[in-house]
C-alpha positions as a Markdown table, in Angstrom:
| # | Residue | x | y | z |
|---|---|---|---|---|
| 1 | Unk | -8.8 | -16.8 | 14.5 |
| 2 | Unk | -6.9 | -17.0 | 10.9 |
| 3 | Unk | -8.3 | -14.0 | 8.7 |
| 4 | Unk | -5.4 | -15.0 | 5.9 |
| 5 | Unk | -2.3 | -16.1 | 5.2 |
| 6 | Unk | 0.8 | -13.6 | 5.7 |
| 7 | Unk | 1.9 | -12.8 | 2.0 |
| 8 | Unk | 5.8 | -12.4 | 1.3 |
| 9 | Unk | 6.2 | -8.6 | -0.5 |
| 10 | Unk | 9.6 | -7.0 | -1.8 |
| 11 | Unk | 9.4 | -5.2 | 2.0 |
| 12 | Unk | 9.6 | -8.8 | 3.5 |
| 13 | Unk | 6.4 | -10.3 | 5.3 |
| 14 | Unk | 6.0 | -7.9 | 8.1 |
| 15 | Unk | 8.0 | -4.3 | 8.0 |
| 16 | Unk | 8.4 | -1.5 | 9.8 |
| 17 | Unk | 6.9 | 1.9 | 8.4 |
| 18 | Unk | 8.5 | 5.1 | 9.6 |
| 19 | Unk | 9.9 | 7.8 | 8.5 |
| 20 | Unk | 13.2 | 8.0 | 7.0 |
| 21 | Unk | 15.7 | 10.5 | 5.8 |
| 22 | Unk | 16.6 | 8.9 | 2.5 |
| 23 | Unk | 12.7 | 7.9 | 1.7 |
| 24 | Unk | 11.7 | 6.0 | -1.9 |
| 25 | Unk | 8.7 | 5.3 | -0.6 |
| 26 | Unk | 5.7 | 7.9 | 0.2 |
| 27 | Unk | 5.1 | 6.0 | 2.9 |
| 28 | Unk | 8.4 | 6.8 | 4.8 |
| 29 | Unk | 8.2 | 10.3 | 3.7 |
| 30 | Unk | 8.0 | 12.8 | 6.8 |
| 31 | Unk | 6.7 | 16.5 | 6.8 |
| 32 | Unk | 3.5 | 15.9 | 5.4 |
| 33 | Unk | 0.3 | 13.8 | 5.0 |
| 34 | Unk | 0.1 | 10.5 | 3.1 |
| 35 | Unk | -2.5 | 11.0 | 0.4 |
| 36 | Unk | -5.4 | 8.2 | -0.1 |
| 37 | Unk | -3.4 | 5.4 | -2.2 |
| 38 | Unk | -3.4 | 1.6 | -2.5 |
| 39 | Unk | -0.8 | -0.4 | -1.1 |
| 40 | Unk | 1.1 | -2.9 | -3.6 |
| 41 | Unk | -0.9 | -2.7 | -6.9 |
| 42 | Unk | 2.1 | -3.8 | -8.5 |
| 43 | Unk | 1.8 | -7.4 | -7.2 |
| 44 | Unk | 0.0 | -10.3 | -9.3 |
| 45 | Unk | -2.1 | -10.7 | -6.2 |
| 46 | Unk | -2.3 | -7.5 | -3.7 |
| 47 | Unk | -3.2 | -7.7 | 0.2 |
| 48 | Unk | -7.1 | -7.7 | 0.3 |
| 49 | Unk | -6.1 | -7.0 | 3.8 |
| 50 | Unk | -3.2 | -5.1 | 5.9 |
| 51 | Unk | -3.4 | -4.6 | 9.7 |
| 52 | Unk | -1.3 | -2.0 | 11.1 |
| 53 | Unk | -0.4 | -1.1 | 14.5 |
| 54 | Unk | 1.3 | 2.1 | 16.2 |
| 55 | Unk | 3.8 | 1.3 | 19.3 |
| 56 | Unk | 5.1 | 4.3 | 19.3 |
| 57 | Unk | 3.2 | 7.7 | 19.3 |
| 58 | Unk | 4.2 | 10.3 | 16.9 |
| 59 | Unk | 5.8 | 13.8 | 18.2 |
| 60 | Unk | 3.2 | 16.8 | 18.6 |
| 61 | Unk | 0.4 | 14.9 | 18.0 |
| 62 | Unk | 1.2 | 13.8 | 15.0 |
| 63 | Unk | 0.3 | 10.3 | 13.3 |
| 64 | Unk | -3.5 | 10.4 | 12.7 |
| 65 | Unk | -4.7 | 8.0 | 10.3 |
| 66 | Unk | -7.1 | 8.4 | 8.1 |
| 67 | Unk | -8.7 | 5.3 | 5.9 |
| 68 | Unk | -11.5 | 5.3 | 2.7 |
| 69 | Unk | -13.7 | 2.7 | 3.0 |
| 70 | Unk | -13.4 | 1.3 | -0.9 |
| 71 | Unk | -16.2 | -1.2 | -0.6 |
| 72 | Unk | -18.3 | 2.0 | 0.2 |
| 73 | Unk | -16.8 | 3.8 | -2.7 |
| 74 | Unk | -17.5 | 0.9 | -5.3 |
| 75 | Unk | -21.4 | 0.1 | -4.2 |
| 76 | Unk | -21.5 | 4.3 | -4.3 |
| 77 | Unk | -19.6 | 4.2 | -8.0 |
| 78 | Unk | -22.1 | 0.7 | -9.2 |
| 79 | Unk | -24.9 | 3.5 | -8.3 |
| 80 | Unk | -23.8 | 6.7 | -9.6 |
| 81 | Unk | -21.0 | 6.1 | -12.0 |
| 82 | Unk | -21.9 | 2.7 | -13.5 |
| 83 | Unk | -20.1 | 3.5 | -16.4 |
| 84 | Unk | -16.3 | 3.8 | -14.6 |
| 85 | Unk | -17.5 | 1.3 | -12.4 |
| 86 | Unk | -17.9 | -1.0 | -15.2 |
| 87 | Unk | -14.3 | -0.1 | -16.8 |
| 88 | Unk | -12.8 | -0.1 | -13.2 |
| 89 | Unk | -14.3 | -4.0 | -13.0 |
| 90 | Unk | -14.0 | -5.3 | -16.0 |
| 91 | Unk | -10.6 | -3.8 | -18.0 |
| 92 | Unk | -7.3 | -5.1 | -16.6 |
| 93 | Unk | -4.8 | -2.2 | -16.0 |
| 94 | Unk | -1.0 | -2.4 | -15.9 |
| 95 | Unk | 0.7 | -0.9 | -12.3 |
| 96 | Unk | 4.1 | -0.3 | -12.4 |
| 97 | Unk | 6.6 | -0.1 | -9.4 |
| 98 | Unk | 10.4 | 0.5 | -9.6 |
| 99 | Unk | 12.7 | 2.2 | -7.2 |
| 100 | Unk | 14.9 | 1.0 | -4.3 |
| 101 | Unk | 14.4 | 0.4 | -0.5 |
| 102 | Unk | 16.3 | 0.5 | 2.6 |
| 103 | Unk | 15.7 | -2.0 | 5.6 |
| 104 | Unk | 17.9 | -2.9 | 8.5 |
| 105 | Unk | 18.6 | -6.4 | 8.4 |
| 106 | Unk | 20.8 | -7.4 | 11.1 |
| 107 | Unk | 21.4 | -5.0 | 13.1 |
| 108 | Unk | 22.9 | -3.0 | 9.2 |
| 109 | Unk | 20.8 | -1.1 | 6.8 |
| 110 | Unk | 20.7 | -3.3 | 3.6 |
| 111 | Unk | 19.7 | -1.7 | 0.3 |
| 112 | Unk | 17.4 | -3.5 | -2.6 |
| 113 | Unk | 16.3 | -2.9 | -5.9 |
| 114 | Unk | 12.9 | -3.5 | -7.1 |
| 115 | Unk | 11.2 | -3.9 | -10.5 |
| 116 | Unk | 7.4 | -4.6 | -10.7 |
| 117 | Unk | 4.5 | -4.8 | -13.2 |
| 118 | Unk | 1.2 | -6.7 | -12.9 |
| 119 | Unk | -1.9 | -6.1 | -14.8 |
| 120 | Unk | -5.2 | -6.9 | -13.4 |
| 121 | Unk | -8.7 | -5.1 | -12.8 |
| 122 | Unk | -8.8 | -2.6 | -10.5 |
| 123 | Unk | -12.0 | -3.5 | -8.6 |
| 124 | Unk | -12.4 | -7.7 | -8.1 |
């Protein structure tokens, strides 16, 4: 069953999320939780969907996940907040992402620069 294509970001098509010493990324930050956030708003076109997977369990119980359901959130802000909802859906908005990475590519870590801006709405 094909739920979409796999889209090409500045981490490659399909990376590996852990935790690293020399993090640039809050998602490969350790000693804490991950807030809430939205992965790649900085692309022109941002994943409608990611899957992730754990194959390797976290030390002392650690690596819960914990997900919003936005679709919920939206119908709930179209009802209660129709105001921001309306701004949210209507008013493109520019996301910005610089900073650096490091991946192991061949066996060796291999250090990028990135630069990104897109502007679109923030609920499609």
């Amino acid at each position: 069953m094909l739920i979409g294509l796999i889209q090409q970001t500045h981490f490659g098509k399909i990376f590996e999320v852990t935790t690293k010493v020399e993090a640039s990324n809050m998602a490969y930050a350790h000693g804490g939780e991950l807030p809430y956030h939205t992965d790649f708003p900085s692309l022109s076109q941002p994943p409608e969907l990611q899957m992730l997977y754990m194959y390797q369990k976290a030390p002392n119980n650690g690596g819960l996940s914990m997900f919003v359901d936005g679709f919920y959130i939206a119908h709930l802000m179209r009802q209660k907040y129709s105001k921001a909802f309306k701004i949210l859906t209507e008013t493109p908005i520019e996301f910005i992402e610089e900073g650096y990475d490091i991946h192991e590519r061949d066996g060796k870590d291999f250090k990028f620069t990135f630069d990104m801006a897109s502007k679109h709405r923030t609920i499609k």
